[in-house]
N, C-alpha and C positions, 0 to 999 in steps of 0.2 A: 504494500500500500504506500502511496506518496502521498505524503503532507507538504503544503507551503507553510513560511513563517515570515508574520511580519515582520521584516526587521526593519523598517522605517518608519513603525509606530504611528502610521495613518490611521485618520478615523474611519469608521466605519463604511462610509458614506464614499469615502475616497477609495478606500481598499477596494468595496465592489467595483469602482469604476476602472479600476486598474487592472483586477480579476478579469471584465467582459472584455478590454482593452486590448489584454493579452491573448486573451482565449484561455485561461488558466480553466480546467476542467480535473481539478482535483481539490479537498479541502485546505484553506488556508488556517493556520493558525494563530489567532490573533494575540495569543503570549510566547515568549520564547520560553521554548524546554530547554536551552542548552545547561542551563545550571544542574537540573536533574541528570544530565549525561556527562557532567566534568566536562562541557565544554564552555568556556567561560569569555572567549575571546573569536570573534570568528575575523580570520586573516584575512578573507574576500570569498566575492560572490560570484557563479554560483558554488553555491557548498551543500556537497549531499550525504547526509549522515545516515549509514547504515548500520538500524538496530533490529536484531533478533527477536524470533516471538517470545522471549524473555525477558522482553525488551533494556537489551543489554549493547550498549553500543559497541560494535563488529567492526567498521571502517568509516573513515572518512576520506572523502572523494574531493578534489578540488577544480573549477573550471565543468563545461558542460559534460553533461552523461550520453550515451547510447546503451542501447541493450545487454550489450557485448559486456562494458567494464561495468555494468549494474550487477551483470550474472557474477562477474569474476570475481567481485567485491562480496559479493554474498556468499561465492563458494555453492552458487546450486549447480 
């Protein structure tokens, strides 16, 4: 499953509009988890944290994804 995170702390109103803007078609997250994952600093964007159905952070990704390094990242 993919989640978006706010990380530019938009209100609500805007986030949607940014969401249709995009075409984002996954849920966004309007608080950041990284504190619950040790991750406390994020170095740049985009960043895709990969966490287990244990929900146990597995990797982190830096710069855009494909299917390919999403698999390889998860080890499926």
């Amino acid at each position: 499953m993919v989640f978006g995170v706010n990380y530019d702390h938009v209100d609500n109103t805007k986030l949607n509009q940014i969401i249709q803007k995009m075409g984002i078609h996954f849920p966004v997250l309007k608080q950041d988890p990284g504190q619950k994952f040790g991750i406390m600093n994020v170095e740049g964007l985009p960043m895709t944290v990969v966490i287990n159905p244990k929900g146990e952070k597995i990797n982190i990704l830096m710069g855009e994804q494909t299917i390919e390094t999403l698999t390889r990242a998860t080890g499926l």
